[in-house]
ZADO-1210 file (C-alpha; in nm, 4 decimals, padded with zeros to 6 digits):
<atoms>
<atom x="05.9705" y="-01.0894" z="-03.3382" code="UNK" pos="1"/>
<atom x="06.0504" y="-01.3301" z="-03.0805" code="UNK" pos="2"/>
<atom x="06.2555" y="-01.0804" z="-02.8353" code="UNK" pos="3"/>
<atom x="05.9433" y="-00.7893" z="-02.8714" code="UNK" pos="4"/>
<atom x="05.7388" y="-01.1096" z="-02.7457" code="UNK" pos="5"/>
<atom x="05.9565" y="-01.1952" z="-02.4848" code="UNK" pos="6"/>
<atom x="06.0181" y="-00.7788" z="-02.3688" code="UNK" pos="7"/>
<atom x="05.5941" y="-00.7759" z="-02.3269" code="UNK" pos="8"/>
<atom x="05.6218" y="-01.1074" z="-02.1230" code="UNK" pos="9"/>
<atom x="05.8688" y="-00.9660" z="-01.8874" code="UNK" pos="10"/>
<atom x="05.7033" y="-00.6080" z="-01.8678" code="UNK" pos="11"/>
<atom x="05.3943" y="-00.7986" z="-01.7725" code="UNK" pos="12"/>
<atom x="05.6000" y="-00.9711" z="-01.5197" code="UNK" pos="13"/>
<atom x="05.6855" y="-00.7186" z="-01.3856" code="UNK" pos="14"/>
<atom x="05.3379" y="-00.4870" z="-01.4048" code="UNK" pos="15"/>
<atom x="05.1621" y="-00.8209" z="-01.2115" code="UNK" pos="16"/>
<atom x="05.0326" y="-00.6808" z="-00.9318" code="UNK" pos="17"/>
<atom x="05.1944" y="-00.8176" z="-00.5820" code="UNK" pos="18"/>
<atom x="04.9505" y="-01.0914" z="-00.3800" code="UNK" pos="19"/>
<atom x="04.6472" y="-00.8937" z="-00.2046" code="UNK" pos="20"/>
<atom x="04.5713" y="-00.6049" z="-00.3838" code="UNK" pos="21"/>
<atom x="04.2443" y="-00.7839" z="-00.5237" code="UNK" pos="22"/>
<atom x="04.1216" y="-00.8188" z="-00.1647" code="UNK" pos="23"/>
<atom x="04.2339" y="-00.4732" z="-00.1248" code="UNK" pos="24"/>
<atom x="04.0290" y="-00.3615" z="-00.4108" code="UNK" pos="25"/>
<atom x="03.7130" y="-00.5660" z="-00.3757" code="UNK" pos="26"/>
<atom x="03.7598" y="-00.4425" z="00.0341" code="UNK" pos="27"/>
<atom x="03.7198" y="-00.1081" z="-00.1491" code="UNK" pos="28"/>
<atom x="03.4406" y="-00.1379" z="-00.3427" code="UNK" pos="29"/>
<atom x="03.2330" y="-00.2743" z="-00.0953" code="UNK" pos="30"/>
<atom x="03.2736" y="00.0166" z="00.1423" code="UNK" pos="31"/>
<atom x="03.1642" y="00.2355" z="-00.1684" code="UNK" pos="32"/>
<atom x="02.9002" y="00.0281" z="-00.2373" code="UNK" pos="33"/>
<atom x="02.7938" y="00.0618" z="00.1635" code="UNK" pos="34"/>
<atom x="02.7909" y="00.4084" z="00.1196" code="UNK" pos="35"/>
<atom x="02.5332" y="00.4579" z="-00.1654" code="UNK" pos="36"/>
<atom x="02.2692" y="00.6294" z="-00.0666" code="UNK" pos="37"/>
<atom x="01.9158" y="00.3722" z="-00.1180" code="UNK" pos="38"/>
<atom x="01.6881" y="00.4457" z="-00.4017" code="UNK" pos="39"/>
<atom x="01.4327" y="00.6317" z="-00.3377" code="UNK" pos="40"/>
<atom x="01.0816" y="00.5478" z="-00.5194" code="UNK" pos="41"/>
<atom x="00.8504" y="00.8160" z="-00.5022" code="UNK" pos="42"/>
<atom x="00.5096" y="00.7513" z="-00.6464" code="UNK" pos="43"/>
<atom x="00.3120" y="00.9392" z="-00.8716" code="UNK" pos="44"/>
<atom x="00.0905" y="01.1880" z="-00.7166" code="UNK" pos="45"/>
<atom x="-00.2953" y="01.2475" z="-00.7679" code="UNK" pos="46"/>
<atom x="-00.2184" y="01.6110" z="-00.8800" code="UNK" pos="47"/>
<atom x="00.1101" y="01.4564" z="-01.1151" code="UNK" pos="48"/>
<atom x="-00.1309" y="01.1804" z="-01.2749" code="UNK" pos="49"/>
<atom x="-00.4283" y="01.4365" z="-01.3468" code="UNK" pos="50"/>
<atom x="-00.2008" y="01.7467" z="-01.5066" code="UNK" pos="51"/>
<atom x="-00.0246" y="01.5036" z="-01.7203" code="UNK" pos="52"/>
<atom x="-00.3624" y="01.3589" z="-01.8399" code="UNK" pos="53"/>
<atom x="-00.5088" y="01.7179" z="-01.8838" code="UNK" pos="54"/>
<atom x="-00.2162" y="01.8272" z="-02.0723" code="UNK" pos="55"/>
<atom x="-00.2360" y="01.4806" z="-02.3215" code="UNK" pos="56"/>
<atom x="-00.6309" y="01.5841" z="-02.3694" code="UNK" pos="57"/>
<atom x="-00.5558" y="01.9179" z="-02.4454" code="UNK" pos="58"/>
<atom x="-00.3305" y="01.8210" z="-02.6564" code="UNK" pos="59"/>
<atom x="-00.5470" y="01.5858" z="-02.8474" code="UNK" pos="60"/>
<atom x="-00.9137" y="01.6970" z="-02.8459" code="UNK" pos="61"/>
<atom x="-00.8751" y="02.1155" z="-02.6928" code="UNK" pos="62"/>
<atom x="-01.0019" y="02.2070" z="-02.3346" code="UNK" pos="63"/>
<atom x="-01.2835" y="02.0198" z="-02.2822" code="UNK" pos="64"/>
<atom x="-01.0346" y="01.7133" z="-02.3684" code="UNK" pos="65"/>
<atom x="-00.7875" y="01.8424" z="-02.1185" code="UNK" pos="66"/>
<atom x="-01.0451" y="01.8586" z="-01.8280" code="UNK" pos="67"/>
<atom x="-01.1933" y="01.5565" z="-01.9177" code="UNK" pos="68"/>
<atom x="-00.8774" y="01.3432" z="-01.9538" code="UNK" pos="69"/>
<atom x="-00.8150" y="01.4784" z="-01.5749" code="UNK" pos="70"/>
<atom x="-01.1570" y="01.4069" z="-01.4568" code="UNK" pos="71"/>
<atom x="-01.0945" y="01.0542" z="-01.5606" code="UNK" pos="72"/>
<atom x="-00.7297" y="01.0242" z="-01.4956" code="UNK" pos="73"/>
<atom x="-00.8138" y="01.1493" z="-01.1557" code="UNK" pos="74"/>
<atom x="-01.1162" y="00.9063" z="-01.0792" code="UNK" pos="75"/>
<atom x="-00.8848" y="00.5789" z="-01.1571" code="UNK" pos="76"/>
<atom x="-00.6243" y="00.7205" z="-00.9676" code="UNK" pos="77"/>
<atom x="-00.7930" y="00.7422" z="-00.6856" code="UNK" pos="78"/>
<atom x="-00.9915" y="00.4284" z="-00.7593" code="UNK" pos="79"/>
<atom x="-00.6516" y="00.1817" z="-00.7708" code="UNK" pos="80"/>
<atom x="-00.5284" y="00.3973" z="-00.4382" code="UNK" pos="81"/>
<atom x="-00.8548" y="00.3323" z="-00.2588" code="UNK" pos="82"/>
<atom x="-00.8337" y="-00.0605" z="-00.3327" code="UNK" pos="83"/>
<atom x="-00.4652" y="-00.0572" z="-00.2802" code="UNK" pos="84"/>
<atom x="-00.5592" y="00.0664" z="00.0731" code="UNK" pos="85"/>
<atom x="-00.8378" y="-00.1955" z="00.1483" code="UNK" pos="86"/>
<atom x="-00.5931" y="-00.4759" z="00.0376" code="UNK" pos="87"/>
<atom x="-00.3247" y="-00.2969" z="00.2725" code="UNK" pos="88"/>
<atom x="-00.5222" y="-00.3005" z="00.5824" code="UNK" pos="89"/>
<atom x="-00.6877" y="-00.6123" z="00.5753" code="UNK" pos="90"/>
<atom x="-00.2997" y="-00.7916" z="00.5534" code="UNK" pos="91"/>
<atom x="-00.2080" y="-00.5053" z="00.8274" code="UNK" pos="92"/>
<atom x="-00.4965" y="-00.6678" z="01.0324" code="UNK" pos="93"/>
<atom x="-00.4322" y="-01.0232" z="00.9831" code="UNK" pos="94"/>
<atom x="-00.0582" y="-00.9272" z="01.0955" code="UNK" pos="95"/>
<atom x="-00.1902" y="-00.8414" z="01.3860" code="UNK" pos="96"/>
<atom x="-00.4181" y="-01.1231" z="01.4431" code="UNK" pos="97"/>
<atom x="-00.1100" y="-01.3593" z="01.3703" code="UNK" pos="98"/>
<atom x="00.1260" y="-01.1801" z="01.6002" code="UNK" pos="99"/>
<atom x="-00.1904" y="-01.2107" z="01.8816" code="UNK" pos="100"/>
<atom x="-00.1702" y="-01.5033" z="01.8706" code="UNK" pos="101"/>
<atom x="00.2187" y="-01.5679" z="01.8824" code="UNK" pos="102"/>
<atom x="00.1502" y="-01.3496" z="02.1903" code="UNK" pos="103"/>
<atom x="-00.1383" y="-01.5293" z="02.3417" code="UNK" pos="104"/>
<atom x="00.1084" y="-01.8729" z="02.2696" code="UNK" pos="105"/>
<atom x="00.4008" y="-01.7065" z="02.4605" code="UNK" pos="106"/>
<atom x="00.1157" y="-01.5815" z="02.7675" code="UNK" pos="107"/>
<atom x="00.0415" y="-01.9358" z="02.8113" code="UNK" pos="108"/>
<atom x="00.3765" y="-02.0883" z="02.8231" code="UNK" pos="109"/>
<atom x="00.4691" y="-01.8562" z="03.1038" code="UNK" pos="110"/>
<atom x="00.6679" y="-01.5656" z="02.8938" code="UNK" pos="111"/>
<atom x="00.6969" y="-01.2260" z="03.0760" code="UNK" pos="112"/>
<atom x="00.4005" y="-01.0103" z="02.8728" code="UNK" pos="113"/>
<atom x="00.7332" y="-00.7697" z="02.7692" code="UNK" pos="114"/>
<atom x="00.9344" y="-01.0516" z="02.6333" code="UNK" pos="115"/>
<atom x="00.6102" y="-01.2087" z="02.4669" code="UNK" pos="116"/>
<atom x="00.5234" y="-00.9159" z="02.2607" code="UNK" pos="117"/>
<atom x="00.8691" y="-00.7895" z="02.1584" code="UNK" pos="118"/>
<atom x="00.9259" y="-01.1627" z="02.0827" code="UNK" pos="119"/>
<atom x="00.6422" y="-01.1525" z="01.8373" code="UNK" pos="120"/>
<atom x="00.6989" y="-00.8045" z="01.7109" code="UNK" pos="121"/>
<atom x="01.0406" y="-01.0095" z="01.5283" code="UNK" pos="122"/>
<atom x="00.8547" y="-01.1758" z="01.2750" code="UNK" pos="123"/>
<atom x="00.5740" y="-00.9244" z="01.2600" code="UNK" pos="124"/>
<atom x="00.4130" y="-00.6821" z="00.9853" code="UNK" pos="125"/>
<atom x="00.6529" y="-00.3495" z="01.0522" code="UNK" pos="126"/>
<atom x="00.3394" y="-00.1634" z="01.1896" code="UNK" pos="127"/>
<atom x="00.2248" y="-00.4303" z="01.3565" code="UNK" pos="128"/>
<atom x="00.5768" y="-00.4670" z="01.5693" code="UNK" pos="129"/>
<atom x="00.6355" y="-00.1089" z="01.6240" code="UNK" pos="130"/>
<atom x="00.2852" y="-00.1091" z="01.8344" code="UNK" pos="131"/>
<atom x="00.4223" y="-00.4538" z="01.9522" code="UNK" pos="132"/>
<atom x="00.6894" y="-00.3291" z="02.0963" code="UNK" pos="133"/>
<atom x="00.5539" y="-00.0116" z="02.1747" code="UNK" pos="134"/>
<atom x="00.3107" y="-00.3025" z="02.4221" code="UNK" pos="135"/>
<atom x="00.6674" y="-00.4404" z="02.5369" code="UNK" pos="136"/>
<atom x="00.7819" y="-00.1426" z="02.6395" code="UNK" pos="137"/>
<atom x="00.5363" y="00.0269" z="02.8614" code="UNK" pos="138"/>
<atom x="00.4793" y="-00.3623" z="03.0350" code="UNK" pos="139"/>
<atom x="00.8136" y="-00.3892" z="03.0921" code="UNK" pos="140"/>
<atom x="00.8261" y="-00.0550" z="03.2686" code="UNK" pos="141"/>
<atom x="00.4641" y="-00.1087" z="03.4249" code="UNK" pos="142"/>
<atom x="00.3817" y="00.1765" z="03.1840" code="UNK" pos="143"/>
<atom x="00.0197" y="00.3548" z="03.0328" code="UNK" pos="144"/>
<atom x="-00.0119" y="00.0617" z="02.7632" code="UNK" pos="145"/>
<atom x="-00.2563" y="00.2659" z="02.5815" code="UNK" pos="146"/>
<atom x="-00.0615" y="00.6297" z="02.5696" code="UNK" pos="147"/>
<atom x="00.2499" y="00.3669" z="02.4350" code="UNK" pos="148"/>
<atom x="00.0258" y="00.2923" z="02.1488" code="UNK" pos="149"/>
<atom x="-00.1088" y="00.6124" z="02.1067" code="UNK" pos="150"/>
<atom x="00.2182" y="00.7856" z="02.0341" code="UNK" pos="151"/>
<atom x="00.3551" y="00.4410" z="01.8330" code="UNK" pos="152"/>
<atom x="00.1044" y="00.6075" z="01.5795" code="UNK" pos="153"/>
<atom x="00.1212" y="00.2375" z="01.4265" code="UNK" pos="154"/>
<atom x="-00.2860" y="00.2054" z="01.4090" code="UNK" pos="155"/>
<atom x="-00.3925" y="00.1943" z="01.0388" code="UNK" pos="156"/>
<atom x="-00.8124" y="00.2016" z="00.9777" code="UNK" pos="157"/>
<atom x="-00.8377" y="-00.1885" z="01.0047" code="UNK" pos="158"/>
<atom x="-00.6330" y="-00.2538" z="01.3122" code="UNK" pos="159"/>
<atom x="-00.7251" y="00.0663" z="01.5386" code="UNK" pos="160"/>
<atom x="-01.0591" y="-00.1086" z="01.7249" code="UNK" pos="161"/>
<atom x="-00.8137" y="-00.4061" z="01.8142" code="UNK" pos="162"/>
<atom x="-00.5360" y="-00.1631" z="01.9739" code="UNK" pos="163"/>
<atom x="-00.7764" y="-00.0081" z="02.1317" code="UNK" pos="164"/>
<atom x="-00.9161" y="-00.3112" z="02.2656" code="UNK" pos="165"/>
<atom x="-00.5294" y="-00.4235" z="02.3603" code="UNK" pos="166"/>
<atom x="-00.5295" y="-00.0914" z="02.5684" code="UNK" pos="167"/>
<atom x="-00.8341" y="-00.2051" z="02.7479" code="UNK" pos="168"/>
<atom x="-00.6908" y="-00.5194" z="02.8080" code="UNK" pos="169"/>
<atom x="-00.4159" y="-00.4279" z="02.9785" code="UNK" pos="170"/>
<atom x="-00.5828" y="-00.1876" z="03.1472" code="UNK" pos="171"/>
<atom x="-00.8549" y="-00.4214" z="03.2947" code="UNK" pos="172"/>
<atom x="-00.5489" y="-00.6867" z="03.4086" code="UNK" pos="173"/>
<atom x="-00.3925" y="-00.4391" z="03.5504" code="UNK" pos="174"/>
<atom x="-00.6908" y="-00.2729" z="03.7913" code="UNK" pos="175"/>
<atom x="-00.8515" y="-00.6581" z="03.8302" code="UNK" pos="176"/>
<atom x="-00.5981" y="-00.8738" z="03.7812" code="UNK" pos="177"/>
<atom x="-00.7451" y="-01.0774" z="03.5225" code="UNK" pos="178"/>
<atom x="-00.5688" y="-01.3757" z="03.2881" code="UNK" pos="179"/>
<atom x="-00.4413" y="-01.1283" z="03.0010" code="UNK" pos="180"/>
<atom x="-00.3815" y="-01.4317" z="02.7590" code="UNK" pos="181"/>
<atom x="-00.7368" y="-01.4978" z="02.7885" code="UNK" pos="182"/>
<atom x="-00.8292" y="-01.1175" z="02.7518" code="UNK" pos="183"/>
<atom x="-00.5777" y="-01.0896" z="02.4339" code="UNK" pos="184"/>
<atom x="-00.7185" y="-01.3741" z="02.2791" code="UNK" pos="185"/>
<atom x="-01.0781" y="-01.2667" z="02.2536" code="UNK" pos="186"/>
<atom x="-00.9265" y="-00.9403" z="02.1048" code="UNK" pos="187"/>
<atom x="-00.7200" y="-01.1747" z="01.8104" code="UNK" pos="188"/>
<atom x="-01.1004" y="-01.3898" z="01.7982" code="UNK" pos="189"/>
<atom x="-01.2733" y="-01.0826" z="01.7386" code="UNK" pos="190"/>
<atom x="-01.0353" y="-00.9004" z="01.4786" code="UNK" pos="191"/>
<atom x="-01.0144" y="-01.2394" z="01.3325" code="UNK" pos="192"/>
<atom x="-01.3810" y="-01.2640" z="01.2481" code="UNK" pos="193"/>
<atom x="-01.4064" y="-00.9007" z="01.1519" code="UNK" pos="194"/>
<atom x="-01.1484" y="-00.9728" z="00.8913" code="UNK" pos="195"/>
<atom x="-01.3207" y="-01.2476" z="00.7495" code="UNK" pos="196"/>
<atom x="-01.6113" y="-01.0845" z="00.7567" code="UNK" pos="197"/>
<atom x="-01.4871" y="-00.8064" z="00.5373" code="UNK" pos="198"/>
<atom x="-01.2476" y="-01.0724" z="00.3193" code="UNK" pos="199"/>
<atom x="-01.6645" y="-01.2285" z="00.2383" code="UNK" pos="200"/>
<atom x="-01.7904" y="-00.8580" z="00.1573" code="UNK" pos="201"/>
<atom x="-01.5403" y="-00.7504" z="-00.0608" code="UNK" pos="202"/>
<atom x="-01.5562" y="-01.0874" z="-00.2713" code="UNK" pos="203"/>
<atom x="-01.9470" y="-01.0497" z="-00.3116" code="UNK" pos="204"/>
<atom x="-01.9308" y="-00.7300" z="-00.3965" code="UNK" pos="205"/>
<atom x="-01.7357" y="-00.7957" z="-00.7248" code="UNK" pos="206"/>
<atom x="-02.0183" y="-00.8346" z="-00.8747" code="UNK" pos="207"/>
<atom x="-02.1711" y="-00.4676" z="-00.8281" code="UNK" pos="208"/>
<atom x="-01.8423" y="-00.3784" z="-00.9154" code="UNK" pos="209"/>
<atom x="-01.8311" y="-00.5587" z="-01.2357" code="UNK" pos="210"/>
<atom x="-02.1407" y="-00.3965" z="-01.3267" code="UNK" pos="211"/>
<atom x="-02.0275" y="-00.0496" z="-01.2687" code="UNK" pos="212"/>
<atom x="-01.6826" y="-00.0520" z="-01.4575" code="UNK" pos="213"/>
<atom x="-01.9348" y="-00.2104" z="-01.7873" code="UNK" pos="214"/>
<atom x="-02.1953" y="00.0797" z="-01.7094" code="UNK" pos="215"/>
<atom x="-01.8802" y="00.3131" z="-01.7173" code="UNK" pos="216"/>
<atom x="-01.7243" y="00.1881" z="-02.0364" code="UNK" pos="217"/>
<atom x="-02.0581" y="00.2008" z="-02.2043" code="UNK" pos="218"/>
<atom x="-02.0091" y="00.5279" z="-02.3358" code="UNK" pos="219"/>
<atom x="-01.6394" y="00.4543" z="-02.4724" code="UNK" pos="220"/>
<atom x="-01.8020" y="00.1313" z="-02.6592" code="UNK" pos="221"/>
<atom x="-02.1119" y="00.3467" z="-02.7772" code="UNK" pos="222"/>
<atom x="-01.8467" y="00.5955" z="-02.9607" code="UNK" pos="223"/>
<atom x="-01.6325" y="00.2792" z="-03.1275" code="UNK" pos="224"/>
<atom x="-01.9524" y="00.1977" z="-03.2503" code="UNK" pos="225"/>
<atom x="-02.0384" y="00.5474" z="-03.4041" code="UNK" pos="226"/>
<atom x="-01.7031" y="00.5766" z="-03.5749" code="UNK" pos="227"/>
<atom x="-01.7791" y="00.2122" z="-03.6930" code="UNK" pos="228"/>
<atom x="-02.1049" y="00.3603" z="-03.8589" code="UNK" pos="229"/>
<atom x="-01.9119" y="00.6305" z="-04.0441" code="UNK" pos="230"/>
<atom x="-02.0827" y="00.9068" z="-03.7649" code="UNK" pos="231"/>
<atom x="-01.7437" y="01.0177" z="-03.6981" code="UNK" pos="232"/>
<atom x="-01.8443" y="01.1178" z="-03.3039" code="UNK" pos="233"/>
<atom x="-01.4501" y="01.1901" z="-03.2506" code="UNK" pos="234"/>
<atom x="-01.4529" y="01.4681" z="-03.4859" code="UNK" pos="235"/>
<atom x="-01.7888" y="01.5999" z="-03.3277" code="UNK" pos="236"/>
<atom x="-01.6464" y="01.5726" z="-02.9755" code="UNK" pos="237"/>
<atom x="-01.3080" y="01.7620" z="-03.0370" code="UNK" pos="238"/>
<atom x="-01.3856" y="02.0070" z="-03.3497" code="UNK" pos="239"/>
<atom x="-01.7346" y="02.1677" z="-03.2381" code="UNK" pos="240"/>
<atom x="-01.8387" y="02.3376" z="-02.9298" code="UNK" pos="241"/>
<atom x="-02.1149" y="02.1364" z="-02.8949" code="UNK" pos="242"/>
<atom x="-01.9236" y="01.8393" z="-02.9012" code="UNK" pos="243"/>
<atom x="-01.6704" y="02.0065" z="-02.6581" code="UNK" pos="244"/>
<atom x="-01.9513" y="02.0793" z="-02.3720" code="UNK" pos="245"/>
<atom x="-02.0950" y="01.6947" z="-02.4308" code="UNK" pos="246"/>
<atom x="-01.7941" y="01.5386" z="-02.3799" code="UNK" pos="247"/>
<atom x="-01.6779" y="01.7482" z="-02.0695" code="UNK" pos="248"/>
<atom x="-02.0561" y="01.6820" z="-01.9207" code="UNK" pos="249"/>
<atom x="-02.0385" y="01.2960" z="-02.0063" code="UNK" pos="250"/>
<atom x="-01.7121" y="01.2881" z="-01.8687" code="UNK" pos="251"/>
<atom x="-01.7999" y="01.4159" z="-01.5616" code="UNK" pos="252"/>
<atom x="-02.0877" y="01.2158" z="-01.5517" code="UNK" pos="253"/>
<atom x="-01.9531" y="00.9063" z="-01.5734" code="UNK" pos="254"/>
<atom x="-01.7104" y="00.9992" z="-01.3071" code="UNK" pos="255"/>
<atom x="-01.9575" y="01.0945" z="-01.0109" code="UNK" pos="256"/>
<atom x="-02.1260" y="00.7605" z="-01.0996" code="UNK" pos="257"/>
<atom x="-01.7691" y="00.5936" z="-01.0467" code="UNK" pos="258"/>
<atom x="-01.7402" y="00.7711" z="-00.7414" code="UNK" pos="259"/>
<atom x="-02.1048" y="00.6853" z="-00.6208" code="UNK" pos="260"/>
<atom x="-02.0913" y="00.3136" z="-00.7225" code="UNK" pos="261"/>
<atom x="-01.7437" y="00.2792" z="-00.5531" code="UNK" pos="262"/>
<atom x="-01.8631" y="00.4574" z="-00.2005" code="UNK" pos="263"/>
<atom x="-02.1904" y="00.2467" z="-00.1915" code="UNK" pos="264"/>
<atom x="-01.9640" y="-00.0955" z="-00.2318" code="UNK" pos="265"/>
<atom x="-01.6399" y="00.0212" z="-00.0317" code="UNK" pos="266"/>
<atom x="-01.8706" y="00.1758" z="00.2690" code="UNK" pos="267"/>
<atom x="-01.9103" y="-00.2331" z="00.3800" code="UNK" pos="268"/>
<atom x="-01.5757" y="-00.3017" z="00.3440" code="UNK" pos="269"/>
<atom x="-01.3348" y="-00.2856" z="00.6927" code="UNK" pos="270"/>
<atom x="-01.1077" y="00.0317" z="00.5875" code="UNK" pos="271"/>
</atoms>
């Protein structure tokens, strides 16, 4: 017992793996690890989200189900996207603002306009530095400042007034020779307040909002209370034609209301 003990020691000995190959390896795996390709996230489309709700409705309640699960599938959808988008360019404008004013800062102190702007594009919102350095490029090159922004294609709907009022900036120091610092920072005052602006809208209007996602769930309430009552309004809905043609009219109903309520409160919002 005690030799087979001491023949595994030595073959272990001697299977021990000489000084560096764990560097080796790890040296290895990191390379493989560099290599992977990134994950790419690809988001659900409008035309995805609705089939797959149609297809769940028609499953559950026939085809008027099916339509109406992608009427409404389709009118949230695009709901969350449209919010998602205000939220988006309001932060893409204050970016811009910010970086302005890290601009404006650098103007002041005596900073070549090139070096200012491709020194605030660094810490800036990725759209926000490519049309910064777009800016650094054509000044440093005594360039069209505008047609550099125009092809940077980094505008989004918030922050295209203030690049176009950058363009004009430059434009107007370079015919008149005006103080651009003092030119760039009545474009970052201006955005500023249009931000805020639309920052106090979109808080006041969540009331009106509010009041349309209750009107909208009225309907849903109005049948929990039916099947409550013992009116079964499920069965009605999905077994009758009747029931069929009301639900695929309320449905639609309800939506176009969505749709209204959410154009008459998002039409004051900065987009």
């Amino acid at each position: 017992m005690v030799s087979a003990i001491v023949a595994l020691l030595a073959a272990a000995v001697l299977c021990w793996p000489p000084a560096g190959v764990g560097r080796r390896l790890r040296g290895v795996l990191a390379r493989q690890r560099s290599r992977r390709l990134p994950r790419i996230r690809r988001r659900p489309t409008l035309p995805a989200v609705a089939g797959l709700a149609a297809l769940a409705g028609w499953a559950v309640s026939g085809p008027a189900g099916g339509i109406a699960a992608g009427l409404a599938a389709a009118t949230a959808w695009r709901r969350w996207t449209a919010r998602r988008a205000i939220r988006q360019n309001l932060a893409a404008a204050d970016g811009l603002a910010e970086a302005l004013g890290s601009v404006v800062a650098g103007l002041r102190a005596g900073i070549h306009p090139a070096a200012a702007t491709e020194s605030a594009a660094t810490d800036a919102e990725p759209r926000t530095a490519q049309a910064l350095r777009a800016i650094g490029a054509a000044a440093r090159l005594d360039g069209d400042v505008r047609l550099a922004l125009a092809s940077s294609r980094a505008a989004t709907p918030a922050t295209a007034q203030a690049l176009t009022q950058l363009g004009g900036a430059w434009l107007l120091v370079k015919r008149h020779g005006l103080p651009l610092a003092e030119l760039l920072d009545a474009v970052r005052v201006d955005l500023h307040t249009r931000v805020r602006f639309a920052r106090q809208v979109l808080a006041r209007m969540a009331g009106p909002r509010a009041s349309a996602t209750i009107l909208a769930l009225l309907p849903v309430l109005g049948i929990a209370l039916g099947h409550a009552m013992g009116a079964r309004p499920l069965h009605v809905l999905t077994a009758t034609p009747t029931g069929q043609l009301l639900l695929l009219l309320g449905t639609g109903l309800t939506c176009a209301g969505i749709a209204w309520s959410a154009r008459l409160t998002d039409k004051v919002v900065l987009r």
